[in-house]
N, C-alpha and C positions, 0 to 999 in steps of 0.2 A: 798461276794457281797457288794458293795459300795451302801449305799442306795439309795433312787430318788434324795433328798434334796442335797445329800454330789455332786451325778452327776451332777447335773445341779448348782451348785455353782462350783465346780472345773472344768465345761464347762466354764461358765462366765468367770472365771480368764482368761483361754486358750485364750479366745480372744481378753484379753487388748493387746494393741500395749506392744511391748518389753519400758522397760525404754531406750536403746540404742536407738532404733527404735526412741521412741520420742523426744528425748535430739536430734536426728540427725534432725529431724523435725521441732523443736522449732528452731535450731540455722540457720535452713533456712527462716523460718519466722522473727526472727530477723535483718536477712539481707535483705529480701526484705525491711522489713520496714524502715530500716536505707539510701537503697537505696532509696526509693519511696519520703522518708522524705526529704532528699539531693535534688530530684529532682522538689517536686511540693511543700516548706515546708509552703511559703509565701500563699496558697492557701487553706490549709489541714487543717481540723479541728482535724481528726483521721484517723487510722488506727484501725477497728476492725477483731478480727477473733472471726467467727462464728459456725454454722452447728456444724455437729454429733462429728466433732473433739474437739471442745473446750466444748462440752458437755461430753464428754467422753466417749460418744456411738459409734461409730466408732470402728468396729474388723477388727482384725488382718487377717480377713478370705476374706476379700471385695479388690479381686482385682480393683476396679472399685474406693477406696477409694479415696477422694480429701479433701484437707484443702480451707475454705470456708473464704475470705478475702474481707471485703466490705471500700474500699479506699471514706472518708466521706470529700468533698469540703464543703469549707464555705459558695459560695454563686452558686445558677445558673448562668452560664458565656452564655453556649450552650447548643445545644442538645445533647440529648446519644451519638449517633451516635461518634459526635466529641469526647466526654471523652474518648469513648474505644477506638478510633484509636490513642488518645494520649497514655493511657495506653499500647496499645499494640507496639508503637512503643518505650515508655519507657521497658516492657520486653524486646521486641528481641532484646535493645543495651546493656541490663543489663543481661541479659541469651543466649547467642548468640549460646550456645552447647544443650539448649535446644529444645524441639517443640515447639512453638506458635502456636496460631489460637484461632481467635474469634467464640465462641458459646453463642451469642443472649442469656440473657443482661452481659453474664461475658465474659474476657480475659482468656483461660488457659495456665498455662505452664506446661509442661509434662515433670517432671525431673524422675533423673533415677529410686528415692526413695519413691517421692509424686506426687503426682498432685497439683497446685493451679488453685482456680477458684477465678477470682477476678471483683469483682462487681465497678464502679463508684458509688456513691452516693451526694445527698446534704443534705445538714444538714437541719432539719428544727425545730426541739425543742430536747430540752432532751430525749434522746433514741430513737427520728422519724425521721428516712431521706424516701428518694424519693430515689429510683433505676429505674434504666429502664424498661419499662414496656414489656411486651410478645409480638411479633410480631403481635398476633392474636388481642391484644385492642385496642383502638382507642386513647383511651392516652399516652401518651409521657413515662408519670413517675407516679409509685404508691408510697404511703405510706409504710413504713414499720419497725419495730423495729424489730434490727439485734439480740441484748442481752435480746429479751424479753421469748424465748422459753429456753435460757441458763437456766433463774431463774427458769421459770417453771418446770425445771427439778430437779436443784438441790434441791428445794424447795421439790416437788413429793416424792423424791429418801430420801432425810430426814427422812420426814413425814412417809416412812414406810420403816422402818426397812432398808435403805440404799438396799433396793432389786429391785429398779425400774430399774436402770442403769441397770445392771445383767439380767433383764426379757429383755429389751431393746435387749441387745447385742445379746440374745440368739435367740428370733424372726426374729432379721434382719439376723441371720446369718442361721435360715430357713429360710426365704426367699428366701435369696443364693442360698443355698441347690438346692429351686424347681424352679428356673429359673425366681427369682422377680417378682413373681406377682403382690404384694405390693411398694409402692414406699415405701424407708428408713421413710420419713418426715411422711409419713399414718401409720405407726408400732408407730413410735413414739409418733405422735399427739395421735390416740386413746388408748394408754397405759397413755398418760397424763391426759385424760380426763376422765378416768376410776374413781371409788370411789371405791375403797379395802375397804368394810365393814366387812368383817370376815376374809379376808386374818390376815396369821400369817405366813408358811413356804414359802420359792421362790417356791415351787410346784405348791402352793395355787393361788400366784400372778401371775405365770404363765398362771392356768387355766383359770383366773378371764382376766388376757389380751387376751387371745386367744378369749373368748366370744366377747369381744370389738369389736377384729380386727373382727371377721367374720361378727358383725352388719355394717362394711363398705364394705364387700364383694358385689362387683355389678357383674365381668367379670365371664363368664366361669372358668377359670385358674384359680382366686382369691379362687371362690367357691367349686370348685373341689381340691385345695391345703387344706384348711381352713378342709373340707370333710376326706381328705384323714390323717392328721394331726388327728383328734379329734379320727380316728379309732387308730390310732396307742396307743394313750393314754388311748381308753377303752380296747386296749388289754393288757397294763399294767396293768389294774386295774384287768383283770381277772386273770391273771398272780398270781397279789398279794393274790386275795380271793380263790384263787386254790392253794397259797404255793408254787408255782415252783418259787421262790427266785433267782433261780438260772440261768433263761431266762430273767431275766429286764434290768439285763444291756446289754445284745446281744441284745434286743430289742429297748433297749434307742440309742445303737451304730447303728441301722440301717437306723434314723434319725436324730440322732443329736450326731454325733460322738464328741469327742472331738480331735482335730486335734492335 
């Protein structure tokens, strides 16, 4: 029997992207960027990439998975509106085998490996631009710093024991599991916001995120996942204090397999 700790750390691993996988990823984003650069360079302040992928939480398991690309102008010229239709007519002449389509405030393209979701932005101090704002607000453009939740992570993920990433990966990929009840960004945020004062094994920090997550639980589904999840982990626990050693990993496999 592989213990809890050795299972859920060699869960973790199982879900980092492959290094092929990523080398084949990185050298797409390389090119959009080289294209993107070619085509608006006199205008461009950057190119960043953000989200779960450059944070290194992103698994291997999330069909749904996309690399997070925020194209940052130097000044306001126009409105949203016009940046995405320029960007989206710079993918379909630069990706012409792929999918396009605009989804409110990003461009995606849907290649055969990855998805890109790519934001317009303006630059407006060091680390703050302005993205387009949600359909639903009355404003044009928010505020927003794309590399602010990167640090907060790796910063997290340091600070204890490099097992933040690892809890991350595993939560998101229950969530998977039970049909997303959670959005990736709410697993994440409140796992960041957490304070591990006795944590010490990824078990620990596991259970110590799970409490988090379920203080954000509002839905049915959210509550009832969150519910059905904490049962599973106290029938480990009886498992252990009854000695059948030999039921925990069938039991660990019945929710959190490792693929």
């Amino acid at each position: 029997m592989t213990d809890i700790n050795s299972y859920y750390l060699e869960l973790s691993k199982a879900l980092i992207f492959s290094p092929s996988k990523r080398e084949r990823i990185d050298t797409s984003i390389d090119f959009f960027k080289q294209k993107i650069w070619g085509q608006f360079q006199d205008r461009l302040v950057e190119v960043v990439v953000f989200g779960s992928y450059s944070r290194n939480t992103i698994i291997s398991e999330d069909d749904e998975a996309d690399v997070d690309l925020v194209v940052i102008y130097k000044t306001r010229e126009v409105q949203p509106d016009t940046y995405l239709k320029q960007i989206k007519t710079f993918c379909e002449d630069t990706y012409n085998r792929s999918t396009i389509y605009q989804d409110h405030p990003t461009i995606v393209i849907d290649m055969e490996h990855i998805k890109f979701e790519i934001v317009p932005s303006i630059y407006v101090s060091t680390g703050v631009v302005k993205i387009p704002a949600p359909k639903s607000k009355e404003l044009k453009w928010i505020n927003t710093n794309p590399k602010d939740l990167i640090t907060k992570v790796q910063t997290k993920d340091k600070n204890n024991k490099n097992l933040i990433m690892p809890v991350i990966r595993i939560l998101k990929y229950w969530n998977i599991l039970n049909d997303r009840p959670f959005s990736s960004f709410q697993i994440e945020r409140a796992i960041i916001d957490t304070t591990f004062f006795s944590s010490v094994t990824i078990r620990e920090y596991l259970a110590t995120s799970i409490s988090s997550i379920s203080e954000i639980a509002t839905t049915d589904s959210q509550k009832k996942s969150i519910l059905k999840l904490r049962e599973k982990l106290k029938r480990i626990r009886l498992l252990e204090t009854n000695n059948f050693h030999e039921y925990i990993e069938q039991e660990l496999h019945s929710f959190l397999p490792v693929p």
